[in-house]
N, C-alpha and C positions, 0 to 999 in steps of 0.2 A: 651720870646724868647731870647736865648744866644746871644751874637755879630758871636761866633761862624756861628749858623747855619743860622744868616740874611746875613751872608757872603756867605755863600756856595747859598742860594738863588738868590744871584747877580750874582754869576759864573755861575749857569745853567740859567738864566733870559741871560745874555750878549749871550751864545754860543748860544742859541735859536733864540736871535733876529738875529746873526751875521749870522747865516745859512736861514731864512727868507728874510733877504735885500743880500743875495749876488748875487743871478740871477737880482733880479731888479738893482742893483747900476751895473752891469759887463755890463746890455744890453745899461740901459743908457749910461754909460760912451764910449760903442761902435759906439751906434748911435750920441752922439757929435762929435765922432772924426771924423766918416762919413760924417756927416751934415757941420761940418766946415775945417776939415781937408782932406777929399777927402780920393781916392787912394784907398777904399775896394772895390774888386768885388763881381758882383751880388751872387756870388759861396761861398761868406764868408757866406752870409744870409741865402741862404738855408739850408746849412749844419751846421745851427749856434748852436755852444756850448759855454755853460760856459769856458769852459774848453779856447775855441779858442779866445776868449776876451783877454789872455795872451799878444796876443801879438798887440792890437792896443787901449789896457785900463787897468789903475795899478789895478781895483777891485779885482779880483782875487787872486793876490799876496799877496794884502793888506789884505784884509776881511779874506780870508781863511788860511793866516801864524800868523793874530790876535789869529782866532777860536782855528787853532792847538795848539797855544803854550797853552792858558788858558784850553784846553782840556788836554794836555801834565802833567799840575801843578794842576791837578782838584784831589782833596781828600777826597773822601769820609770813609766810613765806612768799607768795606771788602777790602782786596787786590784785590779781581775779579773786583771790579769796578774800583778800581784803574788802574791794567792792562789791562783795556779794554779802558777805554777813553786815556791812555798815548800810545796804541797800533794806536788808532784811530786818535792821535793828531800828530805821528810820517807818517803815512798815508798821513794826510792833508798837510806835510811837502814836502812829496815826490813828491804832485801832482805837487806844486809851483816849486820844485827845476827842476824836466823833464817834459817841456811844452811837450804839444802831439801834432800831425800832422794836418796839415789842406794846406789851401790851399793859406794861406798868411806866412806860418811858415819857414825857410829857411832852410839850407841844415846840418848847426848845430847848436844846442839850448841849452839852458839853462846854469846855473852856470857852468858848466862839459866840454860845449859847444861839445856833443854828436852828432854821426848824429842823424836827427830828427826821423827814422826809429827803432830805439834802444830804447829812450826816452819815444817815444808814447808807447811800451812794457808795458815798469817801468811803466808810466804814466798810463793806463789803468788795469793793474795790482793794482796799488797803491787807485785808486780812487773803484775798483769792493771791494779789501779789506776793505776802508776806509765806504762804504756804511753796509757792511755787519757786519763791529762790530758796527756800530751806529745801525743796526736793532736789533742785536743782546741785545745790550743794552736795547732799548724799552723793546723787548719781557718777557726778563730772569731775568735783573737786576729792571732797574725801577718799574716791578711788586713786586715783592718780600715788605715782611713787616721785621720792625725790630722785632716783636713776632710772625712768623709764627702761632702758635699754638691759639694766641687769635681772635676773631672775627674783621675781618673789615669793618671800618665805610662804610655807603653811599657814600661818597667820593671818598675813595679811592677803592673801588670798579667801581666807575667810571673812576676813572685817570687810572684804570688798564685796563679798555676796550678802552681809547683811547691810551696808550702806545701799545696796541695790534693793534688796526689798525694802527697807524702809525710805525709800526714795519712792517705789513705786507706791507701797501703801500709803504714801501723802497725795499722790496724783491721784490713785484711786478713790479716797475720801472726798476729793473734791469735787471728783465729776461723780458720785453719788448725792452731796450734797444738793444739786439742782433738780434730782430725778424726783416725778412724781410717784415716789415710794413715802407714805406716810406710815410713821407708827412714834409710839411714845417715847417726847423726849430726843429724837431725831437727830436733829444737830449736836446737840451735845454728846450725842454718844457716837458720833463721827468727827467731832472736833478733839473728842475725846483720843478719839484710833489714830487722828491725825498726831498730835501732840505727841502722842505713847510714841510712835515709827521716830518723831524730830528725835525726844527725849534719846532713846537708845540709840537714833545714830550718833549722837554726841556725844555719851557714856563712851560708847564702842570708842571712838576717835581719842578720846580721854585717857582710853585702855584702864578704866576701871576695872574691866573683867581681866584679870591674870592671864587667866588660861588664854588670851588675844592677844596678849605681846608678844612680839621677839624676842627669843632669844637672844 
């Protein structure tokens, strides 16, 4: 194996993991701040997003402007995968730079210091886009072989039915997100499922899991 492609393996291995721990590192880091710092109301909880972590825990900013930029510098083999993950990486920028609305957020936000009404837009605009090229990815590119025309192994036969469901399970999170189905915490445990599907299709693509390589 090239240094080349154990490189490229490391880069979809990192953004996999980075989108796996960012709901768990964003909720811990909210509940420390709770636990010792005080001052969130019961109203943050409920309605708890990743997204809303912004403003009383750096995970957000930090985990997901990492993700972006190595998604941003990510090089693969066709231009399309190219302009999908740097389309995707400029996305994950956008989320970080216009925090969205909540109910500890103040009246203007982020680097722009926008009103917060404007931002949540961008911000919700930014992150519906930034899902939909990651699913889009699974689905179209991660499937694909470099010889179309010759047979595929076991393997990857498999890696392509789990880039399909987790391609699907990001489209599904989304179009649940707007449904009026309430219960606790909501978002976040949909942004959560969304994440989990990114995280594993990139693992998988990475071939972290052994038993998914080729022979």
């Amino acid at each position: 194996m090239t240094s080349a492609l154990v490189w490229l393996k490391r880069i979809r291995n990192i953004i996999g993991f980075l989108g796996m721990i960012l709901p768990w590192v964003a909720l811990l880091g909210a509940f420390l701040v709770s636990k010792f710092g005080g001052g969130i109301p019961d109203e943050f909880w409920n309605d708890l997003s990743i997204s809303a972590t912004y403003y009383v825990a750096p995970a957000l900013t930090g985990i997901l402007t990492t993700a972006a930029v190595v998604l941003m510098c990510y090089d693969s083999y066709e231009p399309i995968d190219d302009i999908v993950t740097t389309l995707s990486g400029v996305c994950g920028i956008l989320i970080v730079l216009f925090p969205c609305s909540c109910c500890v957020s103040p009246e203007k936000v982020g680097l722009f210091q926008l009103p917060v009404n404007v931002s949540n837009i961008i911000h919700c605009i930014s992150a519906v886009c930034f899902f939909l090229l990651l699913a889009y990815n699974s689905l179209f590119l991660f499937t694909k072989s470099k010889d179309e025309k010759s047979k595929q192994s076991k393997q990857k036969r498999t890696r392509n039915i789990i880039y399909r469901v987790c391609g699907i399970g990001m489209l599904a999170a989304l179009i649940l997100m707007p449904l009026p189905i309430h219960f606790f915490a909501k978002t976040f445990i949909v942004e959560t499922i969304a994440l989990t599907f990114f995280g594993v299709s990139w693992l998988v693509k990475g071939l972290v899991f052994g038993l998914l390589a080729d022979e």
